[in-house]
C-alpha positions in Angstrom: 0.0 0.0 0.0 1.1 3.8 -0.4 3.4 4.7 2.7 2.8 8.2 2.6 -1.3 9.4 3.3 -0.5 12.6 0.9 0.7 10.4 -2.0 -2.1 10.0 -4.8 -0.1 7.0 -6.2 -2.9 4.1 -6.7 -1.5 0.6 -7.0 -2.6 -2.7 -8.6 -0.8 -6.6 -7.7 -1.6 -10.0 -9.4 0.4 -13.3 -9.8 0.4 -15.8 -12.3 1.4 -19.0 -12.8 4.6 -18.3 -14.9 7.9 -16.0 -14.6 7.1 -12.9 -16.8 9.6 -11.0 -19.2 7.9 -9.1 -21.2 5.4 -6.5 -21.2 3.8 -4.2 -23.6 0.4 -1.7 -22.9 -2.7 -1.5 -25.7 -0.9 1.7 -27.9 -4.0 3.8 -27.8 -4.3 2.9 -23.7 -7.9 1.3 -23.1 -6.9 -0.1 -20.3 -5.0 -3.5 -21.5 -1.8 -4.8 -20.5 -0.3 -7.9 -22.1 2.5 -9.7 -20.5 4.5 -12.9 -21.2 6.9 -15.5 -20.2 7.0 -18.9 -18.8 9.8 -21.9 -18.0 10.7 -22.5 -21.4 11.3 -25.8 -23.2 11.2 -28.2 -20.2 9.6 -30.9 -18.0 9.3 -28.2 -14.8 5.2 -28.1 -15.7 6.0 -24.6 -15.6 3.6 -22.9 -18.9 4.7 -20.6 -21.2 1.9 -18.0 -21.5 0.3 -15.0 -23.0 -1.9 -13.1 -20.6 -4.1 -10.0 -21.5 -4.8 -8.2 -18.5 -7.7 -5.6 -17.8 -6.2 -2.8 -15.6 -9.5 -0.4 -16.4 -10.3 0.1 -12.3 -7.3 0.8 -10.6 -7.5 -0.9 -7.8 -7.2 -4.6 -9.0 -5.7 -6.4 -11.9 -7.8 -9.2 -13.8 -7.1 -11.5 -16.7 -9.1 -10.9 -19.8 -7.7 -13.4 -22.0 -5.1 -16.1 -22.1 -3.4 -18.9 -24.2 -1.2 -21.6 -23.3 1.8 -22.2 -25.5 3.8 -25.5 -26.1 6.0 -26.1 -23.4 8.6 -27.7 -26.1 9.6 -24.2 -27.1 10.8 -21.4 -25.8 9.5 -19.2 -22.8 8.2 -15.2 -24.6 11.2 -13.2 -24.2 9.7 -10.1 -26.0 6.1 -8.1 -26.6 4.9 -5.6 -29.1 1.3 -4.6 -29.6 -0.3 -3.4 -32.7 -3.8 -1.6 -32.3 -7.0 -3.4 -34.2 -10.8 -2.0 -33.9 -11.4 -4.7 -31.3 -8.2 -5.5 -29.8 -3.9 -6.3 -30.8 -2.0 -7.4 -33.2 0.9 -8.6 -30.4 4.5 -9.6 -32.2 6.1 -12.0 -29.4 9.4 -13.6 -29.3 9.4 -17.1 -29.0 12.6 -19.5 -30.0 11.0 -22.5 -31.7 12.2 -26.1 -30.1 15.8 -26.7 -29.7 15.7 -29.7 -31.9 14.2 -27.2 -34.7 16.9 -25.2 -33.7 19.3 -27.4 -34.1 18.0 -28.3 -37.9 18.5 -24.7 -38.8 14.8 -23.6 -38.5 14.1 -21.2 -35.4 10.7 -18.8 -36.1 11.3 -16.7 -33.6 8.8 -14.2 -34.1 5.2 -15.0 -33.3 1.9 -13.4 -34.4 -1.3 -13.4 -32.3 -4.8 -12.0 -33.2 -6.0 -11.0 -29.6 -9.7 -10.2 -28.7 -10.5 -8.4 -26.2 -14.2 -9.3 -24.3 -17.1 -7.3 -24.9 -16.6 -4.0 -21.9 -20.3 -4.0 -19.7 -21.9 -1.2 -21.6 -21.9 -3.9 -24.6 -22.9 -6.4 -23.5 -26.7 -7.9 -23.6 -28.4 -9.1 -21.0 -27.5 -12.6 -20.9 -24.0 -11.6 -21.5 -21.7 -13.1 -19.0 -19.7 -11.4 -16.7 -17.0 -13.7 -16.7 -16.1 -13.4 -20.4 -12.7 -13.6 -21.8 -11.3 -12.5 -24.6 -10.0 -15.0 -27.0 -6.1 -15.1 -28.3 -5.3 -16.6 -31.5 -1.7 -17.7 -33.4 -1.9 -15.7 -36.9 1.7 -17.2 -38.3 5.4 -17.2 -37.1 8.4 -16.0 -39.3 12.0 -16.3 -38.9 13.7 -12.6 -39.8 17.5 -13.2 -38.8 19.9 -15.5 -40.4 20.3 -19.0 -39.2 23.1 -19.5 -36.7 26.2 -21.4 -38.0 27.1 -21.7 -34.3 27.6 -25.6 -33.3 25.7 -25.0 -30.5 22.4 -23.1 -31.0 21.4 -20.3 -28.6 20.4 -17.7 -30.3 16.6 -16.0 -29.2 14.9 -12.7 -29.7 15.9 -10.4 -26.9 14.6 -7.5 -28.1 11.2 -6.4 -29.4 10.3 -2.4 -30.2 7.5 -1.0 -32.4 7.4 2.8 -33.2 4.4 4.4 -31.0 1.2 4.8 -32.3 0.1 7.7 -33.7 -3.1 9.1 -33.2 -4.0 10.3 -37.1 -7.2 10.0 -38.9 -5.3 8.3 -42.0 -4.4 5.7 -38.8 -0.3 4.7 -37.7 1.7 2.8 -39.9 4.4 1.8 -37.5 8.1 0.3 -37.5 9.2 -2.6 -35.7 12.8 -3.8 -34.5 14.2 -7.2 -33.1 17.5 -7.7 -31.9 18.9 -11.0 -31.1 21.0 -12.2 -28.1 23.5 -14.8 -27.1 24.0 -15.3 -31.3 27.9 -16.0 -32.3 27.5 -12.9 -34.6 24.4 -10.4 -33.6 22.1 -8.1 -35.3 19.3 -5.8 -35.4 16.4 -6.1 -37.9 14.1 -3.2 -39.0 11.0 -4.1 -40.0 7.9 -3.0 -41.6 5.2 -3.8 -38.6 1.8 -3.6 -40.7 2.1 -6.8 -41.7 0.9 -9.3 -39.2 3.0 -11.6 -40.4 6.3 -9.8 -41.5 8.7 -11.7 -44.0 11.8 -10.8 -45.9 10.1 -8.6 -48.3 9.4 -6.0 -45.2 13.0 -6.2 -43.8 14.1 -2.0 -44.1 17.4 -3.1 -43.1 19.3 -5.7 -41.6 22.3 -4.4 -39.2 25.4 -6.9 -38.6 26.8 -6.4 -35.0 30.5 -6.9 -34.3 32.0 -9.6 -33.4 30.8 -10.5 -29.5 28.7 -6.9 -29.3 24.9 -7.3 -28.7 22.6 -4.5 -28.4 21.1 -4.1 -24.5 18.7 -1.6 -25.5 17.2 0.2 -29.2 14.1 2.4 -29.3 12.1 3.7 -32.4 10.8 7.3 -32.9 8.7 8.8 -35.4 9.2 12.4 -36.1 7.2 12.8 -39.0 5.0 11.1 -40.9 6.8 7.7 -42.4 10.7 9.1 -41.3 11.8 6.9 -38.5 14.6 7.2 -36.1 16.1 4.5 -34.6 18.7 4.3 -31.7 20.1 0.9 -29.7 23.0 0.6 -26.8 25.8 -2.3 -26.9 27.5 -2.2 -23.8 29.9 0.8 -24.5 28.2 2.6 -27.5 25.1 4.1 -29.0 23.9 3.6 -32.5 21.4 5.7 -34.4 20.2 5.2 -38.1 17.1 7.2 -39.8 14.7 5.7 -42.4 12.4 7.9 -44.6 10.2 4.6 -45.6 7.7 4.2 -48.4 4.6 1.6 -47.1 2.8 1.3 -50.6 6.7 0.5 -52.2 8.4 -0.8 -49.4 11.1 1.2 -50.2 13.8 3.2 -47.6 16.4 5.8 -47.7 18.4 5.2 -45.4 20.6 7.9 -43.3 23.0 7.2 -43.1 23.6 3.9 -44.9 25.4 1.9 -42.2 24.1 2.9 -38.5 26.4 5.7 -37.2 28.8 5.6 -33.7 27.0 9.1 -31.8 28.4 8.1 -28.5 31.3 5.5 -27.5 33.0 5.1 -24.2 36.4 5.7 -23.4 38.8 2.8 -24.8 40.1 0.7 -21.9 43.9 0.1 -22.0 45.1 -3.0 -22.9 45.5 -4.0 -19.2 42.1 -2.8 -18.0 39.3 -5.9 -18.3 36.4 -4.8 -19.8 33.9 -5.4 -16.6 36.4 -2.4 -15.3 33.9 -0.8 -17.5 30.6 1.0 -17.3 27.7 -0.2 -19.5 24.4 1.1 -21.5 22.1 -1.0 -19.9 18.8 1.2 -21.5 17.9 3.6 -23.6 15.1 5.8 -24.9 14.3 8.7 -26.9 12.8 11.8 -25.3 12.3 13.3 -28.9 13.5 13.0 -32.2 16.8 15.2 -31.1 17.5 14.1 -27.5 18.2 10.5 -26.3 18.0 9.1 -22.4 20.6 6.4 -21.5 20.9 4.3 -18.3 24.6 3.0 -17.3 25.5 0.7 -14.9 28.9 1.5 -13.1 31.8 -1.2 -12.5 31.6 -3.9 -9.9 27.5 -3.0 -8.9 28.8 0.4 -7.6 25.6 2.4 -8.8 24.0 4.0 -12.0 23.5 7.0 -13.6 21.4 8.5 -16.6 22.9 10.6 -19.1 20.6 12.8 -22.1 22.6 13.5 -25.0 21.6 15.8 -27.7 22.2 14.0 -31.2 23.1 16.0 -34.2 22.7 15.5 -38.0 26.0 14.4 -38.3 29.1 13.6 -36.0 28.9 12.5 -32.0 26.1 12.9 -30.0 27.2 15.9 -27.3 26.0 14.9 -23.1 23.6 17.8 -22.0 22.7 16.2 -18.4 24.4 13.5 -16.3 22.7 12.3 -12.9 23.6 10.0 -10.1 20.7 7.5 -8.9 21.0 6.5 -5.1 23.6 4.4 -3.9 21.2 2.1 -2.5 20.7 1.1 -6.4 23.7 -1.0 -7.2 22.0 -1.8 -10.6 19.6 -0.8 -13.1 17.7 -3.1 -14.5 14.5 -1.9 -16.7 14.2 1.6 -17.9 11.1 3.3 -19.8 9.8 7.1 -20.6 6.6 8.8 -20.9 6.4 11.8 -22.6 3.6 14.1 -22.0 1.7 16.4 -23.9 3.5 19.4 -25.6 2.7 22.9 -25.2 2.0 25.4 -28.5 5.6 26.3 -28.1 6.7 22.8 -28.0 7.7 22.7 -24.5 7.4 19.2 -22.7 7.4 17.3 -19.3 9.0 13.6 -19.6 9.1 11.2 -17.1 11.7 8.5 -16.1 11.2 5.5 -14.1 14.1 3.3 -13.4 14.2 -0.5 -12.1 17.1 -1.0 -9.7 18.1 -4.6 -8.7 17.3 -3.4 -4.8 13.4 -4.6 -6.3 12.4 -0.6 -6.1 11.9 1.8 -8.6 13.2 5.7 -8.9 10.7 8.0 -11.0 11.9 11.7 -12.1 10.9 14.4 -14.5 12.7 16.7 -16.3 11.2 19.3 -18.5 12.2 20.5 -22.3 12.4 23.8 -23.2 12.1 24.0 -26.9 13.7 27.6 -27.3 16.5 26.7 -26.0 16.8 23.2 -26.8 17.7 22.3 -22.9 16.5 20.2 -20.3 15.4 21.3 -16.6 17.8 19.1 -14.3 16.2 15.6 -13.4 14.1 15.9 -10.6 12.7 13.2 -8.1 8.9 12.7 -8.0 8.7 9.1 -6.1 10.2 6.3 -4.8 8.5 2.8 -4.8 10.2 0.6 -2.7 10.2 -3.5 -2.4 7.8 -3.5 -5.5 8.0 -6.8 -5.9 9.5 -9.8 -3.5 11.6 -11.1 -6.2 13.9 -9.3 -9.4 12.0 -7.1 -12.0 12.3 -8.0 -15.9 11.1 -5.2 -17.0 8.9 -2.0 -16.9 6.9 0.0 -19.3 4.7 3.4 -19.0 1.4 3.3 -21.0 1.5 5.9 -23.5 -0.2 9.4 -22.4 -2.6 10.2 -25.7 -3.5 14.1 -24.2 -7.6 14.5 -24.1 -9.2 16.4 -27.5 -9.0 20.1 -26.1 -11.8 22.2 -27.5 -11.0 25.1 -30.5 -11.3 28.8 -30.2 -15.0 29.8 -29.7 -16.1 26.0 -28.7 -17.4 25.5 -25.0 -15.1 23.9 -22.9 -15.9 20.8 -21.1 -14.3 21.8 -18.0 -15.5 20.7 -14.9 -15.9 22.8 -11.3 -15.4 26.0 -13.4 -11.7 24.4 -14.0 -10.6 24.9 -18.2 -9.2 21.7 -18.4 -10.7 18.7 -19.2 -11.3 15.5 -16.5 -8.7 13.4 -15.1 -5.7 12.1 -16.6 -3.4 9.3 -15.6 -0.5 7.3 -17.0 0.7 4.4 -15.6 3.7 2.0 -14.9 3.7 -1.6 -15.5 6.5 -3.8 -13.2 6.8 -7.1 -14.1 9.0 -10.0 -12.4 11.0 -13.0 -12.3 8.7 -14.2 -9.3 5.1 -14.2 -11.1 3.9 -11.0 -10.2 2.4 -7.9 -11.9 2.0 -4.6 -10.4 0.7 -1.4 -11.9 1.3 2.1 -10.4 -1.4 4.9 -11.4 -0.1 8.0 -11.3 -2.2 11.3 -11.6 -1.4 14.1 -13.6 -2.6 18.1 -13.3 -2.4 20.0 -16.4 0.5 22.8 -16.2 -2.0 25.8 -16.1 -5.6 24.6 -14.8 -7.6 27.9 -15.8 -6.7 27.4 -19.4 -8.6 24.5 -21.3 -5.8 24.0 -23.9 -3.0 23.5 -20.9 -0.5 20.7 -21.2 -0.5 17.9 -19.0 2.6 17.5 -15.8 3.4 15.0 -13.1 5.6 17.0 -11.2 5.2 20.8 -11.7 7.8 22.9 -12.8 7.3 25.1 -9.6 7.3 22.5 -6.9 10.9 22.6 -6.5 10.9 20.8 -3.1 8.2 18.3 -4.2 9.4 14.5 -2.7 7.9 11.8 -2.0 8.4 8.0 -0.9 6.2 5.5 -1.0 6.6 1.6 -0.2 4.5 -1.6 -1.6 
């Protein structure tokens, strides 16, 4: 429960019956969180699992659809969700059976057609209350190349689609998949309107170095169809932009190969690389600016660092700051950006896993005239989330409520300009079977006028802390 009486930080908690590595929210946020995982290819009786969960009332957390996958593959490493009138498109990462494996055949990347139940306003009156959605296997493709290794353990780590946009010609998005624990690595761009993606909507296929993998990548959108992507190994970040042509399937890449915007310093040749700090996460906060997490040498602490990147050349560091001590390791890292203002100034939000089981939220604030950022300030701590190791968090994306126009009545509410109630919200997810959501409220920037943007932390409440414990 919330430790502190002032905090209005709401809280959700479920189990299931599987260790859960993945999570993605519904891309236009109704309320559905999907999560994944299970014991892999093995006789544990452990399942490996798809579970749609229905996070609409913020107090409790309930399943509304489910399907068990063969326990003689792979456990789901990796979730992406694509938006349909009545439910997801969700892209999963699933290593097909080691003895497929073996033969050179390994469809890593799953399909599923998820339905979510009928909400209580439609359904009829001998509708049941107990109804659950229905998921449903579309197809499975293979995108990277088959491993030449003798033995075969290459799976799909990673698993990022572009957000959605929301546009009344709809959001074609990008996709990206990186592999892990391959003898040689990559990272696959792909075109993620297909349900069931093949060669033909491969934008570009990026060969790693030898013994590099990528921790981290993220995709942005700036404009319409010209994508940005960026990913971490453990020393560098890469960034590559595609202007791409859906009808044509076409790109233009920029530049050809991905470009080296930030590397760390070159150890000498009697340092050992875990002397080393390493990009464990990283995000974009817009098409310009980039968020990075880094783990220090020998689990002596973290820090994030923003870099500004530039059309060309290295990336230049506009803010570096030191988490607590307490967190000897990050673990998960995800952003929500908020609603700009007319002049393009913006709040973001940061929440950090650490591998002490709690997790550090901050805010910083963009200032588009001067192309800085506010220093990172700390809105909350959540501490002992979870009883066992967190795999990974994710904010729900914050789609700002229609304001109205010039000379339209507003639909504020006790005299207030701006509209209702907003929220966004941060998914945990663990090692140990358990899913909690934190509900955090927002207030818009400047509550008298109906067209204000949306903060968590205002800009004003410089001494604004608080702690909180679950």
């Amino acid at each position: 429960m919330v430790y502190k009486p002032t905090s209005n930080v709401s809280f959700a908690k479920t189990s299931l019956p599987y260790p859960i590595f993945s999570a993605d929210w519904d891309p236009y946020n109704r309320g559905y969180l999907v999560v994944g995982g299970g014991g892999g290819e093995s006789k544990t009786g452990v399942p490996n699992q798809i579970t749609v969960l229905d996070t609409s009332n913020r107090a409790t957390i309930t399943t509304a659809a489910e399907i068990q996958l063969s326990r003689d593959e792979d456990s789901v490493q990796s979730l992406g969700n694509l938006a349909t009138k009545d439910g997801l498109i969700t892209f999963a990462g699933i290593n097909s059976s080691q003895a497929q494996q073996n033969a050179g055949v390994n469809e890593h990347l799953r399909s599923f057609d998820v339905k979510y139940p009928p909400r209580k306003k439609q359904k009829t009156e001998k509708a049941d209350d107990n109804e659950q959605g229905e998921i449903l296997l579309i197809g499975q493709r293979s995108l990277f190349k088959p491993s030449s290794a003798t033995k075969k353990e290459t799976y799909q780590r990673l698993l990022r689609l572009s957000p959605a946009k929301k546009r009344d010609s709809g959001s074609k998005r990008l996709g990206a998949v990186a592999t892990g624990m391959a003898e040689e690595n990559e990272v696959i761009v792909f075109n993620a309107t297909n349900a069931t993606p093949d060669k033909e909507d491969i934008v570009t296929r990026i060969q790693l170095p030898q013994g590099t993998e990528a921790n981290d990548l993220d995709i942005i959108e700036p404009r319409a169809s010209e994508f940005s992507m960026v990913y971490c190994s453990d020393s560098d970040i890469y960034e590559q932009s595609y202007e791409y042509d859906f009808s044509t399937k076409k790109a233009e890449k920029t530049p050809n190969g991905p470009r080296r915007v930030y590397q760390s310093a070159i150890l000498s040749p009697a340092e050992k690389s875990s002397a080393r700090s390493k990009f464990r996460c990283v995000r974009f906060l817009n098409s310009e600016n980039v968020v990075a997490i880094v783990n220090r040498p020998f689990r002596q602490g973290c820090e994030l660092r923003v870099s500004h990147l530039y059309p060309t050349g290295p990336a230049a560091q506009l803010l570096q700051f030191d988490l607590p001590r307490r967190m000897k390791q990050a673990v998960s890292m995800d952003v929500c950006a908020l609603d700009p203002d007319m002049r393009g100034n913006q709040q973001f939000v940061i929440a950090i896993a650490g591998s002490d089981v709690s997790i550090e939220i901050y805010t910083t604030n963009y200032m588009q005239k001067s192309g800085t950022f506010t220093p990172f300030k700390k809105y909350l701590t959540l501490r002992d989330v979870h009883e066992h190791q967190m795999t990974k968090i994710c904010f729900s994306p914050f789609h700002p409520p229609q304001r109205a126009s010039e000379g339209e009545k507003s639909e504020a509410q006790n005299g207030s300009g701006s509209p209702g109630p907003q929220y966004i919200r941060l998914a945990s997810v663990t090692y140990g079977n358990t899913v909690v959501v934190d509900t955090f409220p927002l207030q818009p920037l400047e509550p008298k006028k109906k067209n204000s943007r949306y903060v968590l932390s205002h800009p004003g409440d410089e001494k604004f802390y608080t702690a909180a414990y679950i």
